[in-house]
Every structure is written in C-alpha cells, then in structure tokens.
matplotlib code that plots the C-alpha trace (Angstrom):
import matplotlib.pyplot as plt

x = [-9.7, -12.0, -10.3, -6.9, -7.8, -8.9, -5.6, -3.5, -5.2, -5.1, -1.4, -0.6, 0.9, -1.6, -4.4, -2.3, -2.0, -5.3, -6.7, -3.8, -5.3, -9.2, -8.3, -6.3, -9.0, -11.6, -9.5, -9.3, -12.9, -13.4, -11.3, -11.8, -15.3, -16.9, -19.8, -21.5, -21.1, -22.9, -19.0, -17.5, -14.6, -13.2, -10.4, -9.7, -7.3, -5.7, -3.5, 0.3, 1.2, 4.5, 5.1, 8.5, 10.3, 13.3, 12.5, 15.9, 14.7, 12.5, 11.2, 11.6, 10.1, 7.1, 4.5, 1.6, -1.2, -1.6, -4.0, -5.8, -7.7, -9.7, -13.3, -16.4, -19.8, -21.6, -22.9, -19.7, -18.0, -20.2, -19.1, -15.6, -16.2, -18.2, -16.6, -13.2, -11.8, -9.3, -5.2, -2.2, 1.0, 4.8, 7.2, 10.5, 11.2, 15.1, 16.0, 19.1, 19.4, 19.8, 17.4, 14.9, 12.2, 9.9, 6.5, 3.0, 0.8, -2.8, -5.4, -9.0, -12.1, -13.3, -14.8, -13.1, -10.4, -7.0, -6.2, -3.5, -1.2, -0.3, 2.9, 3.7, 6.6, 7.6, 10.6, 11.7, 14.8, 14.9, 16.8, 18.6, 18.0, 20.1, 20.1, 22.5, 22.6, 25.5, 26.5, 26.1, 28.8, 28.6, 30.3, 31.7, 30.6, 33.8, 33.5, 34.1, 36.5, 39.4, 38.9, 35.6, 34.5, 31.2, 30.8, 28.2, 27.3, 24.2, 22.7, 19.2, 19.4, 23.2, 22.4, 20.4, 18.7, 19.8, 18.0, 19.1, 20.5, 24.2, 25.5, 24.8, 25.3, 29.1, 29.1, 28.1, 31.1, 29.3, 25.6, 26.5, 24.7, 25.8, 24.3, 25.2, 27.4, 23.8, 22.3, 25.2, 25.0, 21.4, 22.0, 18.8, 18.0, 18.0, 16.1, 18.7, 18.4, 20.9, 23.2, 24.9, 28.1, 28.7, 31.9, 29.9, 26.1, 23.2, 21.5, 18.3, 16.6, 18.7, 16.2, 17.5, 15.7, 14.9, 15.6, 15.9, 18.1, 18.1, 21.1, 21.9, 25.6, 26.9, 29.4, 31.8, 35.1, 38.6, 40.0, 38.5, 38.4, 38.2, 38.8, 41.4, 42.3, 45.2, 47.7, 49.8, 53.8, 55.0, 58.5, 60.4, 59.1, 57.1, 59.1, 59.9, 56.2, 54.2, 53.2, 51.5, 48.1, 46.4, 46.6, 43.7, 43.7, 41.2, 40.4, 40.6, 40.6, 41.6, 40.7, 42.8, 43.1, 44.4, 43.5, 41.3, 44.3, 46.5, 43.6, 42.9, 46.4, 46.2, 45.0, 46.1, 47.9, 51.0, 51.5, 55.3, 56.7, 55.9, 58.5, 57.2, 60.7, 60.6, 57.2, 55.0, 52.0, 49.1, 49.6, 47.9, 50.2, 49.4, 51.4, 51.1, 50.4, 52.5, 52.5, 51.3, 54.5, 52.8, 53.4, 49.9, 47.9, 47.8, 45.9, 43.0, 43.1, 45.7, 46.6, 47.5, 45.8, 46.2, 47.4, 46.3, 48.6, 47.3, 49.6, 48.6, 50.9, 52.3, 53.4, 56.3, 56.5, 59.0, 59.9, 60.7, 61.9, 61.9, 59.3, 59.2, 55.7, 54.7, 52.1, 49.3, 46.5, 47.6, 47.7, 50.7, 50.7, 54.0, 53.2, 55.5, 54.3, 55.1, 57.2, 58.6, 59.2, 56.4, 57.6, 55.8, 55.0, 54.7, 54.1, 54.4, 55.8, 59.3, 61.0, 60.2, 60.9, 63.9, 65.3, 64.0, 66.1, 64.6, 66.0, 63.9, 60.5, 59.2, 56.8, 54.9, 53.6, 51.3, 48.8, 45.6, 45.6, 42.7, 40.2, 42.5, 41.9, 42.8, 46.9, 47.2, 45.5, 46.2, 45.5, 45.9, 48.9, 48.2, 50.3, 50.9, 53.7, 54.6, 55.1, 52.2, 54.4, 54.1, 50.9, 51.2, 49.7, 50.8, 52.0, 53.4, 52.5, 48.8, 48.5, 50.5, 50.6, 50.5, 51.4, 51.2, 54.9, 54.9, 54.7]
y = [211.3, 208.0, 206.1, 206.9, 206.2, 202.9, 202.1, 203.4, 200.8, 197.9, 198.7, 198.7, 195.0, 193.9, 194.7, 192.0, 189.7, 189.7, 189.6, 185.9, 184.3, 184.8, 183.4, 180.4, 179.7, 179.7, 177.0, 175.1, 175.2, 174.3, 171.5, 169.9, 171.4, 168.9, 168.5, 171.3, 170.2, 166.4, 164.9, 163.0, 161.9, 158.3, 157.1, 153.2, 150.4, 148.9, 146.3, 147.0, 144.6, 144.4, 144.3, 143.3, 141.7, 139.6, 135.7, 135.1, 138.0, 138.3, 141.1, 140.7, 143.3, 144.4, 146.9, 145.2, 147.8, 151.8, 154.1, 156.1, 159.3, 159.8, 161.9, 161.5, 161.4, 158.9, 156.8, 156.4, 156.1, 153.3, 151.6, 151.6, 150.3, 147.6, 146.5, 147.5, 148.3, 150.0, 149.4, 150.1, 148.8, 149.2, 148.7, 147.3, 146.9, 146.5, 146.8, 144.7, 143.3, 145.8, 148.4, 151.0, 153.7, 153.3, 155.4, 153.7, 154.2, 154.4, 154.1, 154.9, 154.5, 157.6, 160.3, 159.5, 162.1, 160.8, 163.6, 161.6, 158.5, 157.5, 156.2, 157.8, 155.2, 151.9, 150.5, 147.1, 144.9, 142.8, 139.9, 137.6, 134.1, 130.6, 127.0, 124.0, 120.6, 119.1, 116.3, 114.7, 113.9, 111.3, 112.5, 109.6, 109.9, 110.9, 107.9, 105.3, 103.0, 102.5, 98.8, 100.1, 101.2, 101.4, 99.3, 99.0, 102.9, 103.9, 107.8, 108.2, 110.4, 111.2, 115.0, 117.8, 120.8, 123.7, 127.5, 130.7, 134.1, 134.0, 135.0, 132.9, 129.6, 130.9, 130.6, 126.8, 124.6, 121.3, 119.4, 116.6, 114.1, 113.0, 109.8, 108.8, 106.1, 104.2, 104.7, 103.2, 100.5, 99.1, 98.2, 99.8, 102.1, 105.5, 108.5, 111.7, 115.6, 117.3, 120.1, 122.7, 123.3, 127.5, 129.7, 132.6, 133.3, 133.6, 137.0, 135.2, 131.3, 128.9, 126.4, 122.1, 119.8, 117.1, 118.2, 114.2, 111.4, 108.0, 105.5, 102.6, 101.4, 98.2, 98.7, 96.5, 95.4, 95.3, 98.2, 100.0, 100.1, 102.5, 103.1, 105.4, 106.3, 104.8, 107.3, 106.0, 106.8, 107.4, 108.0, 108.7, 110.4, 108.6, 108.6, 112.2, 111.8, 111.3, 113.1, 111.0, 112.0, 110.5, 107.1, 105.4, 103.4, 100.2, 99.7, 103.2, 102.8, 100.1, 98.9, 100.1, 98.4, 100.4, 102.4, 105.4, 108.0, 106.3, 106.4, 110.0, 110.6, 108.9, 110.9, 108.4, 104.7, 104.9, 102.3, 101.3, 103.0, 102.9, 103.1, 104.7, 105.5, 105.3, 104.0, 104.6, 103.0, 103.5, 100.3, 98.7, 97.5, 95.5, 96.9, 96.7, 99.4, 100.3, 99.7, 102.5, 104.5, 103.6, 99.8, 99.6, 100.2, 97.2, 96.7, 94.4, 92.6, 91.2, 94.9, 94.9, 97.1, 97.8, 101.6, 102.1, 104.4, 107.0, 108.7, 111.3, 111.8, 115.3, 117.3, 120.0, 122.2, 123.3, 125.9, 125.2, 128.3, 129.1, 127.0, 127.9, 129.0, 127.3, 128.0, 124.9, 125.3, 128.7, 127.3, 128.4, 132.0, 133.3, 134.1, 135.8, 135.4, 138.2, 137.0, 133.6, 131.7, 130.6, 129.7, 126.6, 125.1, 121.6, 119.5, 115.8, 114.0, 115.6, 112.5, 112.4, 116.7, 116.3, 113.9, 115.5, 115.9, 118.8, 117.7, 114.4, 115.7, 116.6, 120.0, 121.3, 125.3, 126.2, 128.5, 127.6, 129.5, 127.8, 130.4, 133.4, 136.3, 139.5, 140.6, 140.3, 138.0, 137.5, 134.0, 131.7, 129.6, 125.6, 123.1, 119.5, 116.7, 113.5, 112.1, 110.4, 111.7, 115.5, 118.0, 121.7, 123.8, 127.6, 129.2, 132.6, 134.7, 132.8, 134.5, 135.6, 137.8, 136.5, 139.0, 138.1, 139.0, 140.4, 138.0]
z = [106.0, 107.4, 104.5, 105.6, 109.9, 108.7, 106.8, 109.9, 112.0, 109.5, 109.4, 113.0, 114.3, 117.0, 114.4, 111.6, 114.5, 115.6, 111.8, 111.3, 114.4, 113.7, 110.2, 111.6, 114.2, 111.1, 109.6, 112.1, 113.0, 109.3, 109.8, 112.8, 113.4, 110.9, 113.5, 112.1, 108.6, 109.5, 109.5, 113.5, 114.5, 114.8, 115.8, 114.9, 115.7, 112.6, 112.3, 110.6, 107.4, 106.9, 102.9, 100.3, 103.6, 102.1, 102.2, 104.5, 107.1, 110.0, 111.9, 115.4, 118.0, 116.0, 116.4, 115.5, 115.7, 115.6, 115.6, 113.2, 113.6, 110.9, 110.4, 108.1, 107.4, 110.1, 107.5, 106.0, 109.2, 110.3, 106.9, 107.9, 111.2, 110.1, 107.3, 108.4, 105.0, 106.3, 105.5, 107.2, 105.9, 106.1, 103.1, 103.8, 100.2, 100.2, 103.5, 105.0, 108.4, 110.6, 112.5, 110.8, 111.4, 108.2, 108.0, 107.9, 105.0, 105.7, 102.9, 103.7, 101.7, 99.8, 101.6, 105.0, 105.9, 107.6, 110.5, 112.3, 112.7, 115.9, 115.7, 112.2, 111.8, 113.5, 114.5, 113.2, 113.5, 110.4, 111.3, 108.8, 109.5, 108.4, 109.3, 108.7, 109.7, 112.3, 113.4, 116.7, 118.7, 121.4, 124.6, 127.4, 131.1, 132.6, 135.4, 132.0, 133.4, 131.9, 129.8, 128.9, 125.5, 123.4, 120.3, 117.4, 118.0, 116.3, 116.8, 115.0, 113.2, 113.2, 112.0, 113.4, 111.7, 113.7, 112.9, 114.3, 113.3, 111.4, 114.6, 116.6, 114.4, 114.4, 117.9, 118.3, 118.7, 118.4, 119.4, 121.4, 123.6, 127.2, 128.6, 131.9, 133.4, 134.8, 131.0, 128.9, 131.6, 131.2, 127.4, 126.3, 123.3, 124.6, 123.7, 124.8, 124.6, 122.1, 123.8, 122.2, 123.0, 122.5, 122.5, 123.7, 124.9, 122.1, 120.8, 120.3, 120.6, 118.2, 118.0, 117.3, 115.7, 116.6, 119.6, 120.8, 118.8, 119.7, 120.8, 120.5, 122.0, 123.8, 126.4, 126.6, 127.9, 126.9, 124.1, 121.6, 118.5, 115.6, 112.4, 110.7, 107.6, 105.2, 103.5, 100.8, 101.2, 97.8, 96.6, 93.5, 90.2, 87.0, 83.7, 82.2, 79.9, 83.1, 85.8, 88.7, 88.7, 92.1, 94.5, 95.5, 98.5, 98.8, 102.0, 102.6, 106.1, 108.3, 112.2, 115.3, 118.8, 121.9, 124.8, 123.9, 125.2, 122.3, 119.9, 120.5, 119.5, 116.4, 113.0, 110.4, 109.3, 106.7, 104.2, 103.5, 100.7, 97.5, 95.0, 91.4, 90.2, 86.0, 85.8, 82.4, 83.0, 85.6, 88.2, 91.5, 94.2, 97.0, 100.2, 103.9, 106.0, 108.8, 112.4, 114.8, 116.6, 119.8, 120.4, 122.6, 119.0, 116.8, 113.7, 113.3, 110.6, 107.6, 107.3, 103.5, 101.2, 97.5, 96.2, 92.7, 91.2, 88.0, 85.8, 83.1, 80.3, 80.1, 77.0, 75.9, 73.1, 70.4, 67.6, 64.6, 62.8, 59.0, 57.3, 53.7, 52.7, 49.5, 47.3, 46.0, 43.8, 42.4, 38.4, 36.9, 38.0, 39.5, 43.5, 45.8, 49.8, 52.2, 54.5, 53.1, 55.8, 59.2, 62.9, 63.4, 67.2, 67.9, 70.2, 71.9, 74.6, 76.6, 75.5, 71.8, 71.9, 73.5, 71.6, 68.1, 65.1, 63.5, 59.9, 60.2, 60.5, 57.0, 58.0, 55.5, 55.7, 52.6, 51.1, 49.4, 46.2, 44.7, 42.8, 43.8, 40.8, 42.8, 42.5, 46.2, 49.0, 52.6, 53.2, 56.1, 56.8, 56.7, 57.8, 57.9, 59.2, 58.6, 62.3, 64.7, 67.7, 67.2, 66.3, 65.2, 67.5, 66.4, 63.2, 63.5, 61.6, 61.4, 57.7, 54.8, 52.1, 48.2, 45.5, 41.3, 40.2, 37.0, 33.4]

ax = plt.figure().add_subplot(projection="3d")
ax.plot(x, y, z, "-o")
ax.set_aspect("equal")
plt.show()
C-alpha cells in the first residue's frame, strides 16, 4: 500500500516537472558552478585571423576582435592570460567575392573549457581586387588660342598603375592631366596631379600611382602638327598561285600640318594606288601618299613612302582515279591485291593542276611484298611520281589486300 502511494505521486505531472528542473539546475550548477570545484571564469579578448583568403581578394569591413568566455583552473587561467596562447581564426577557404557569415573557431590550451563566443560568426565582404596601367592623356586649357599648339611633348612617366575593385576600373574613361593657360605659358617642367575621368561614381578608393607625372611642352605658334598613320591602297589580285599575304609601309606614319579642328578629324593618310594585278613575286614599291580631303592639312615632308608587298604561294588539289596496284619484292609468287586499283591525291600549284594532263604524269601505287610468307597480308599502299611540280598527299584506300593465287 506505501509502495503504491509513492508510485501515484512520482506519476503525477507537477511531481515529473519538479524532479526535470532540480536535475537541470544540478547541471547547470555543475557546469557553471566551477567555483566550488577550484575552476573561475574568464572572459578574454582575442584577435580574429583570417585564413585560405584568395591572393586576388581582400576583406573589407572586418571584425577584428571577439570575445571568448572560457573557465578553468586559476593557475591555468593565469597561463592563458599571460601567455596568451589563445587562437581564433576564420576560414575562407574557397570563398568568391561576394558577402559571407563564417563561424569562428577557437582553440584553447588543455584543461580550459570554451563556454561561449561572442560573435559566433563574422561578416566579411571579400572583395576582388585588379590593377592595370593607362595612359595619360594631356588635356588643352580651353582659353588655347587658336594659332597655338604644344610641341616636343614629353609626360614622365607616360603610364600610370591604377588599383581598385573590377568595378570600378570599368568605370574609368581615362587619367588625364590639365595644366593651365598661365602653366603651359611659363615654359617650365611641370609637376601635375593625374585625374580620372569616370562614367559613373566609385564603390570604393581607386588609388593612382604615381599620383604626379611630369611635363615637359613648348607652346608655340602657328599649326600643329601630328603624326598619322599611312594605309596602303591596293588594287587588283596576285597571279592565280599567289595569294597576297601582307603590305608593309616604311615610314609607317608620316607628319600633318593644319589647325587642330582639321586634325581632330583626321584618322589616317592614303597612299595612291597600288596596282598588284598578275604579280608572282613579293615586291617594294615606292609611292606617294595622298593629300588630305581638307585642303588646310598639308604633309610635311617629301611624302613618298615605300609599300613592300608579300605574297605566299597557294596550293590546289586533284584526284586521280584508278592507279593500278602493283606488287615489288614478292619473288615469283603469283599475288592478287584486293581492290586493284588506288585513288591517289595530289597536289601543286592551281596553275600547274589546272593545266594537268593526267596521261603525262607517270604515278606509281605499289606494295612491298618483301619477306611476305602468310597466303594473305594487308599492306600499305606506297606511291611515287615522276614530276617536281606535284606531291601525293592521300591514297584511298591507305591499305590493300594481297592474296597467293593458287600454283
């Protein structure tokens, strides 16, 4: 009967809740209560490491410390905190560019007990850096006067190193420099800040370097000058076996006079035409070039220049059908070859294959039979021809069949 009151109150709820919490509170006393047990309570500063970041990322926005609570015996506390052996990194071991929550890992000496992280996990933005180098372009005050122009231009160094996300490096249009009217005018060697010129506003700092280049210009009177490039004017076609193969241009550019709206309009000088109708060798010609469109342009100089024309020979092809297949070194045994007859390729120069009597060329498709004691081989298909204008390139079939024919 006492045996059975006690089970009835064991099984009622309140008395199943109350047992769960006095049992969680224990725990938790075991735990946390290390006091009692010679163990205290810490809690530290340590510094993240960020490991395995790609070489062409960086992390912008870092956290760069977090806290860890942690408990111990005192002695071995005081060992941490003196010799702060104490880790805490973050992998980013294949991450992309982009944004991420990645967990820190703590690692603690022996006998000290991790309780809590605080943050658990930090947020990064890996960002994927790039840099190029770009010209420098010299930009004109806009009060130049008209009969005014800058000669023997020199900008030190004439390229810049510029470093910034990929974004952003799309978005520059050019680095230019912008002296003034009063600069250009006092003939010295300047020292100028590089601008960049952008489409749209950057994410982040695009740095320049050097940020300064130097010039060195004289400002003169009268019109410009500048040079363009020369573009050969070529007409007609090579002889049938030749194909024209480039033009080379020496000088390849030549001097321009005129006012700089004219020159701003020009891209290019033309030579007069060159005429390689029927040609079968690679030749140089000396031709002038021609006069600008715009009569206020003029160029400086004899304005001749020679066009070295290169041709390459090109090749066509022809089959020749039914080529008996004969049989050499076979002794005197009787051979019959499966199929008879080869197609045989050749090839040479369009005007040697087009004008090709077939009969004349003395082609020759053979087996080698030499030390052949089976009754039937498949051997390959040799060839040869008695012309310095033609080679064999393909036999079809590439191999035959040999069969002993009965005594």
């Amino acid at each position: 009967m006492h045996q059975q009151k006690i089970d009835d109150i064991l099984a009622k709820p309140f008395t199943l809740w109350l047992i769960a919490v006095i049992i969680a509170v224990g725990l938790w006393t075991y735990v946390i209560g290390a006091e009692a047990e010679g163990e205290i309570n810490r809690t530290i500063s340590c510094k993240v490491e960020y490991i395995n970041v790609a070489p062409q990322l960086e992390i912008k926005n870092r956290i760069n410390e977090i806290w860890v609570y942690a408990s111990g015996r005192e002695n071995d506390m005081d060992i941490l905190l003196n010799e702060n052996n104490i880790t805490c990194e973050a992998d980013a071991r294949g991450l992309t560019a982009g944004r991420y929550r990645i967990p820190v890992n703590v690692s603690l000496p022996k006998g000290i007990r991790l309780r809590e992280i605080r943050p658990s996990q930090v947020e990064i933005n890996l960002i994927r850096y790039a840099d190029r180098l770009v010209d420098v372009e010299l930009v004109l005050p806009r009060d130049l006067q008209e009969g005014l122009y800058l000669d023997s231009v020199d900008i030190v160094p004439r390229q810049v190193a510029i470093k910034g996300i990929e974004n952003d490096l799309a978005r520059i249009g050019k680095i230019k420099i912008s002296p003034t009217m009063e600069e250009l005018r006092s003939g010295k060697e300047l020292l100028l800040p590089t601008e960049i010129e952008s489409s749209e506003s950057f994410e982040d700092e695009v740095k320049v370097e050097p940020r300064q280049v130097r010039l060195k210009a004289i400002l003169v009177s009268g019109n410009p000058r500048r040079m363009f490039p020369v573009m050969a004017r070529v007409s007609g076609k090579p002889d049938e076996d030749y194909v024209l193969l480039s033009t080379m241009i020496d000088p390849a550019e030549v001097l321009v006079e005129g006012p700089t709206s004219s020159l701003d309009g020009l891209t290019f000088i033309d030579t007069n035409t060159i005429d390689i109708t029927g040609i079968k060798e690679s030749t140089s010609i000396a031709v002038k070039v021609r006069p600008p469109q715009d009569e206020s342009l003029s160029v400086i100089g004899e304005g001749t220049v020679r066009v070295s024309v290169a041709l390459r020979p090109v090749s066509a092809t022809k089959e020749i059908v039914n080529i008996p297949v004969t049989i050499e070194n076979g002794a005197q045994t009787n051979w019959k070859v499966m199929p008879p007859a080869v197609t045989v390729t050749i090839e040479g120069l369009p005007s040697s294959i087009n004008s090709l009597a077939t009969e004349s060329l003395n082609i020759v498709a053979y087996v080698d039979a030499d030390n052949i004691f089976s009754r039937q081989a498949v051997l390959p298909v040799r060839t040869r021809i008695n012309s310095q204008l033609f080679r064999i390139t393909k036999v079809n079939p590439f191999t035959v069949s040999i069969m002993r024919e009965p005594e």
